[in-house]
C-alpha distance (Angstrom), angle and dihedral (degrees) to the residues before:
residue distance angle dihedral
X1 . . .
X2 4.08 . .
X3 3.94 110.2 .
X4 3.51 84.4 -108.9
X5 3.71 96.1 72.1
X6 3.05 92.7 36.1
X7 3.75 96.9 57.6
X8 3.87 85.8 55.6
X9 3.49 103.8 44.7
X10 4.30 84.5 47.8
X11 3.67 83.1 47.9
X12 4.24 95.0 50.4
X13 4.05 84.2 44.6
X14 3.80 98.1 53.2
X15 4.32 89.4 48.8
X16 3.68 90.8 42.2
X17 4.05 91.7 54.5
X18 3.94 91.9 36.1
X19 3.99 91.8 52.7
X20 4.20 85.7 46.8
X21 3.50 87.8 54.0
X22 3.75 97.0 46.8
X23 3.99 90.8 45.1
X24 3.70 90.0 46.7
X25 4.19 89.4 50.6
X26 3.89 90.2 44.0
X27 4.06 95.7 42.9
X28 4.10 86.1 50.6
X29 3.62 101.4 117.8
X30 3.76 129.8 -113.2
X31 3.49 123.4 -115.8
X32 3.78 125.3 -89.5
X33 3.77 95.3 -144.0
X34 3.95 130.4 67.5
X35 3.33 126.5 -163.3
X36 4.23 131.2 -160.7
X37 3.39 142.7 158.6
X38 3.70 132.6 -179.8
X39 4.22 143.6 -162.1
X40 3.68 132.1 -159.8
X41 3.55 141.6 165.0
X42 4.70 119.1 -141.4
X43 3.51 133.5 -165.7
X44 4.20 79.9 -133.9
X45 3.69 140.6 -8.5
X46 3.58 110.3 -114.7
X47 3.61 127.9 -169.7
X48 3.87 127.4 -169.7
X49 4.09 81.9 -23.1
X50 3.89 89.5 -53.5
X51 3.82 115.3 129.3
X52 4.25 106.7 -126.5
X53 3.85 94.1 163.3
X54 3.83 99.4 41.6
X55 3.42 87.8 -136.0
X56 3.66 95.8 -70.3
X57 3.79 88.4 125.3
X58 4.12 127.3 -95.8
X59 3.74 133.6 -128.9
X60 3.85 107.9 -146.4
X61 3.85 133.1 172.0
X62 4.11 146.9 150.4
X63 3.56 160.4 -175.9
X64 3.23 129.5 -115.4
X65 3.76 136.9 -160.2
X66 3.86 131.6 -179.0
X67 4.04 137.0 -179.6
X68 3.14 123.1 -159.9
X69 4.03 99.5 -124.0
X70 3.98 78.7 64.5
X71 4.14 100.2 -94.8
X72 3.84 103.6 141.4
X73 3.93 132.7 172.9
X74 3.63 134.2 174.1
X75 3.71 141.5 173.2
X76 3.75 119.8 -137.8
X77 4.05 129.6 -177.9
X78 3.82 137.8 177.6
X79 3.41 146.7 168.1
X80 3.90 120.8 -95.0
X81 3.85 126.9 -168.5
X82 3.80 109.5 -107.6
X83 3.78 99.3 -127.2
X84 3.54 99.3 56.5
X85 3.69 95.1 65.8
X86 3.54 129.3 44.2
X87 4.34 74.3 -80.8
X88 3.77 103.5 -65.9
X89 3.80 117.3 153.2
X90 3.51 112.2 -173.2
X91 4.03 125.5 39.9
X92 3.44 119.6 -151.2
X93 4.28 116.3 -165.3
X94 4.13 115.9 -163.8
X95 3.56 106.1 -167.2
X96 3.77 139.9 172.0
X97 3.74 147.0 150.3
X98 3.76 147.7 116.0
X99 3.75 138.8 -52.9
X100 3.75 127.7 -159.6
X101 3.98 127.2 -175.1
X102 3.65 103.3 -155.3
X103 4.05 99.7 171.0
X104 4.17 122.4 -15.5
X105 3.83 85.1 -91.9
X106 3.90 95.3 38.8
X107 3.59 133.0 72.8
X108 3.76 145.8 138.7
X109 3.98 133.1 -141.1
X110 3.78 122.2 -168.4
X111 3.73 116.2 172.8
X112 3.40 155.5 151.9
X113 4.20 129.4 -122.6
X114 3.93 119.6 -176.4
X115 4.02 104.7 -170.2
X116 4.22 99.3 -150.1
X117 3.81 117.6 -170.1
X118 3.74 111.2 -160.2
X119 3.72 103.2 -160.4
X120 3.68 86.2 63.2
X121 3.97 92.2 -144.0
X122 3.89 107.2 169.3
X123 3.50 129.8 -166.0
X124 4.13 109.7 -130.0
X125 4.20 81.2 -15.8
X126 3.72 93.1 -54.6
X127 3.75 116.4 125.7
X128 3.83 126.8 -138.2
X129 3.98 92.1 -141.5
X130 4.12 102.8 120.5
X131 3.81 132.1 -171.6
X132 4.36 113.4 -145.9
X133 3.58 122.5 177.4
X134 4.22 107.8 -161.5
X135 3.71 139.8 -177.8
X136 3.88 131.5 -160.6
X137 3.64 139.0 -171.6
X138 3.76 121.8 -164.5
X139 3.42 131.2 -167.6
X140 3.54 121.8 177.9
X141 3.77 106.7 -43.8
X142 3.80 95.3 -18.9
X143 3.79 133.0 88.5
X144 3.23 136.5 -174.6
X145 3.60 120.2 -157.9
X146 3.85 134.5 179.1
X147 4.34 119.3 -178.4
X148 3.50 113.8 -169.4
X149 4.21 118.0 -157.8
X150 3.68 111.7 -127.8
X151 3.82 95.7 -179.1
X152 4.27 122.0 32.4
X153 3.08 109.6 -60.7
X154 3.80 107.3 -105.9
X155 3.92 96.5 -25.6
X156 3.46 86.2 -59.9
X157 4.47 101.2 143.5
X158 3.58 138.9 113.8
X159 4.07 89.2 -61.7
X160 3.84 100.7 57.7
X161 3.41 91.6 27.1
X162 3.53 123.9 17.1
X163 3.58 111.1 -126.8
X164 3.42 114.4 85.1
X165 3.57 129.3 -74.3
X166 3.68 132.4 -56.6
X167 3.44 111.6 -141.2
X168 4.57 108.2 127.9
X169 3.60 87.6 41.6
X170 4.15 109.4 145.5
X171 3.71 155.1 -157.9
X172 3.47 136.6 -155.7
X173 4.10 132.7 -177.4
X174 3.41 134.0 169.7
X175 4.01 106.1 -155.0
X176 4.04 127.0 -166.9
X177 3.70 114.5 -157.6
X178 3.56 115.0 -174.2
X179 3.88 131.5 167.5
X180 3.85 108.8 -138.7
X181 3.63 125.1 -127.9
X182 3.72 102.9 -121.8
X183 4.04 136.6 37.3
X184 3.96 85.4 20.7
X185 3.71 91.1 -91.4
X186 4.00 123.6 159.9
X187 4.01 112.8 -152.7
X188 4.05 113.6 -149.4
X189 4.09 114.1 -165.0
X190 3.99 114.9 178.6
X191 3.80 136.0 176.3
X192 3.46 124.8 -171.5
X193 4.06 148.9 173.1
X194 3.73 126.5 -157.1
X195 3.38 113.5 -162.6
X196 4.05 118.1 -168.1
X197 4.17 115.2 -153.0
X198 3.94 103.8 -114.2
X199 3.67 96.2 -6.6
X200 3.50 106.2 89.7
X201 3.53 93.1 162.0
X202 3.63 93.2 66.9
X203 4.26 95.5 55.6
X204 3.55 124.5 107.1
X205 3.85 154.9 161.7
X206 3.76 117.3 -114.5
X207 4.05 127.7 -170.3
X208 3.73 138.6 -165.6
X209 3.56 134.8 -178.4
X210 4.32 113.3 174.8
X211 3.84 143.6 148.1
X212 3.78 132.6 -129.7
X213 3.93 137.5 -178.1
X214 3.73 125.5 -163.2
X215 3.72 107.7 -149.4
X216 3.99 132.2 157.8
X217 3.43 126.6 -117.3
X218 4.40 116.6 -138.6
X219 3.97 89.4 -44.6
X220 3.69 95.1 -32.9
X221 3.86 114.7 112.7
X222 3.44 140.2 -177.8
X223 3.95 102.7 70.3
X224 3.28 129.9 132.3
X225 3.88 133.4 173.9
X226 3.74 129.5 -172.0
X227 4.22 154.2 150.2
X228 3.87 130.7 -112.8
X229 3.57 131.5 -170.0
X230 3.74 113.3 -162.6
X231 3.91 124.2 175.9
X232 3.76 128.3 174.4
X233 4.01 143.8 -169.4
X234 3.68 96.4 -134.9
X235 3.48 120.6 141.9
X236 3.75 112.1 -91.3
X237 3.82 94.9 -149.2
X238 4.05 91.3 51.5
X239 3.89 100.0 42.4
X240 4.15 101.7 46.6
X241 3.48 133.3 101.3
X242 3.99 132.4 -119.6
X243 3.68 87.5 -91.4
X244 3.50 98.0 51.4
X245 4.25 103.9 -96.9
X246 3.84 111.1 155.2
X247 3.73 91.8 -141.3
X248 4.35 92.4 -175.3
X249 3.51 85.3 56.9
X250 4.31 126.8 118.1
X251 3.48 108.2 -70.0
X252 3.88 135.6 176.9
X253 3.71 123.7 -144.1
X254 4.08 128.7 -156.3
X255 3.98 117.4 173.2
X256 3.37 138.6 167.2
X257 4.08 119.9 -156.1
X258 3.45 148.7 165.7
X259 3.78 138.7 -138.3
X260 4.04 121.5 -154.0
């Protein structure tokens, strides 16, 4: 073989081995699991339109973990103001479940969400912790969402309260998520109805209307900052505190968070 040859079949060689080495690093496959976790700092913690931080602000933050078959848990905690229930000051959620992607537009969410208080302050010796199951379909920018309570529904039974127990007590919320077409602003709508098993007195309708806008920060992204306004009709003489605080009434939300 002349050295010219030789030079090109060398030079044929050391592409062919280069581009198996590059398809072998690209075909490498991606991981199945997905972690996150996430910060952020409210002027209150509201739940289902109910004021838990009295707007005396909230620290609130997670983790996160996906499959890809759909499994997901996470563990989420915040702060809660200590008059608004039974004196807890932290709120721990434990949730779970399964996620299915049927179409782009199409997919279901069925889940789990135990709400764990770890101060373990009762009212009359009935704890706040509560068990929901849930399940969500989403299409496009709407979901639909139904959680069901399998224990009372935050101590609330014949003990604390007089009635009977609590335990099938339910919400459902249609949400519409929707990411504006200017300023990179996303635009949240919600409607909601608690419902509370042999308490009637104690259901309601809550709405919220608010803007958000992810943005980075130097090379740092993942934050986003935005403003709620929630109202509800909840009864003012069910949802107040000992010192009088309406805690269903208008409220206004700012936060600042950040997604890792």
């Amino acid at each position: 073989m002349n050295k010219t040859k030789y030079l090109l079949l060398a030079g044929l060689l050391g592409t062919a081995l280069t581009a198996s080495a590059e398809d072998a690093q690209v075909a490498e496959p991606a991981s199945a699991h997905s972690f996150s976790s996430n910060i952020g700092l409210f002027s209150d913690y509201v739940f289902r339109g109910i004021s838990y931080g009295r707007e005396r602000g909230a620290v609130q933050g997670g983790f996160d973990y996906a499959h890809d078959s759909g499994i997901y848990l996470g563990l989420w905690a915040t702060s809660v103001h200590q008059d608004t229930l039974y004196g807890n000051t932290v709120e721990l959620d434990i949730y779970g479940g399964y996620f299915h992607q049927f179409t782009d537009d199409l997919s279901l969410d069925v889940g789990f969400l135990q709400f764990y208080y770890p101060n373990n302050k009762k009212l009359v010796g009935q704890s706040a912790n509560t068990t929901e199951v849930s399940a969500a379909l989403t299409y496009k920018y709407l979901t639909l969402k139904h959680s069901y309570a399998l224990t009372d529904f935050f101590g609330i039974n014949t003990k604390s309260a007089g009635d009977g127990d609590s335990k099938g007590s339910g919400y459902t919320e249609l949400n519409f998520n929707y990411p504006l077409p200017f300023q990179g602003l996303n635009l949240a709508l919600h409607a909601g109805h608690q419902t509370v098993k042999h308490y009637s007195v104690a259901n309601y309708t809550d709405f919220l209307i608010g803007v958000s806008k992810d943005f980075s920060i130097a090379n740092s992204d993942g934050w986003n900052a935005g403003i709620n306004y929630t109202t509800t009709d909840a009864d003012d003489d069910w949802y107040v505190t000992a010192d009088g605080y309406e805690t269903g009434d208008d409220k206004v939300i700012v936060y600042l968070k950040r997604t890792f």
